[in-house]
C-alpha positions in Angstrom: 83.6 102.1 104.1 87.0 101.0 105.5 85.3 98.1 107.4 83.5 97.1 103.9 86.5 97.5 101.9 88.1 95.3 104.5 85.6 92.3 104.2 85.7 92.3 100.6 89.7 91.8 100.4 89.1 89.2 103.3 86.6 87.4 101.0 88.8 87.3 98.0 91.5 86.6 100.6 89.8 83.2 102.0 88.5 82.1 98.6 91.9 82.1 97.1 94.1 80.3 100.1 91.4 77.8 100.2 92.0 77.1 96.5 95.6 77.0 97.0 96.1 75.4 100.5 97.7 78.0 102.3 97.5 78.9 105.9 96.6 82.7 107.1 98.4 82.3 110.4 99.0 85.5 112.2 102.6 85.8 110.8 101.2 85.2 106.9 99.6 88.8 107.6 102.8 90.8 107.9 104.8 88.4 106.0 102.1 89.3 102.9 102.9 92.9 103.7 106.5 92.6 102.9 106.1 90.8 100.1 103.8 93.0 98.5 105.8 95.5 99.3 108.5 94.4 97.6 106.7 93.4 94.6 105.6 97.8 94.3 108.9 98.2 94.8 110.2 95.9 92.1 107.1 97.9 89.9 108.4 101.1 91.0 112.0 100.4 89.8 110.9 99.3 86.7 108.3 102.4 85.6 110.8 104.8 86.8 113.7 103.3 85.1 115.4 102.0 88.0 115.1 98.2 87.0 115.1 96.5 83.4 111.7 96.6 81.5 111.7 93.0 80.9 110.1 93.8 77.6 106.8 95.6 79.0 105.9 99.0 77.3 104.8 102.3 79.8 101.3 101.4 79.6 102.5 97.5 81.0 104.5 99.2 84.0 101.4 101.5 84.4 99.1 98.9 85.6 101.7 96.5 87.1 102.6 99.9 89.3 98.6 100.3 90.2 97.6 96.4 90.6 100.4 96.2 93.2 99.3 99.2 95.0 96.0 97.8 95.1 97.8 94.4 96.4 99.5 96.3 98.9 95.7 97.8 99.9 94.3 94.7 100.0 97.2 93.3 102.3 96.9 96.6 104.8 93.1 95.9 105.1 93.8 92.2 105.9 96.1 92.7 108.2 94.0 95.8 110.3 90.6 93.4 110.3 92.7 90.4 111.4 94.6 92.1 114.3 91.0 94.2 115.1 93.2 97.9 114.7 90.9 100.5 115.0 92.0 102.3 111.6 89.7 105.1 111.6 90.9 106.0 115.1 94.4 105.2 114.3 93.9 108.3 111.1 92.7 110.4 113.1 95.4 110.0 115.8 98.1 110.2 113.6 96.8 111.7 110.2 94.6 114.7 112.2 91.1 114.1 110.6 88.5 111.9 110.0 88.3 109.7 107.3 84.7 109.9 104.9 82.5 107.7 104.4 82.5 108.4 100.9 
């Protein structure tokens, strides 16, 4: 499931740097996980009143909150395929069981 999950981002991924011009070299990989990072952050600050609104209502913070997590997926997943991690190993290592398949 992971490795699928993983090669759908990476699709999206290429089809969207091509369009823009951009350059996955092995630092844009981390670099994108900072960024993204920052950006749930920023989210996170806003839905829990930490940060100005910026005129969005609850249900706007909602889904910024949850399409940056899903960012932040997508990034992880880039990142493990393009530096061949073993993530199901790496789970199990550190986490204690196995992920599904489900």
């Amino acid at each position: 499931m992971l490795e699928k999950l993983a090669g759908d981002f990476d699709n999206a991924s290429r089809l969207y740097v091509e369009k823009h011009g951009i350059e996955r070299d092995p630092d844009w990989y981390v670099l994108k996980l900072q960024e993204e990072m920052g950006e749930l952050t920023q989210a996170w600050n806003r839905r829990s009143g930490r940060a100005r609104a910026k005129g969005r209502d609850v249900a706007e913070m909602d889904r910024e909150l949850a399409d940056e997590t899903a960012d932040l997926l997508g990034h992880v997943l880039l990142f493990v395929r393009h530096n061949e991690i073993d993530l199901v190993s790496a789970v199990e290592r550190k986490w204690l069981f196995t992920p599904s398949e489900a």
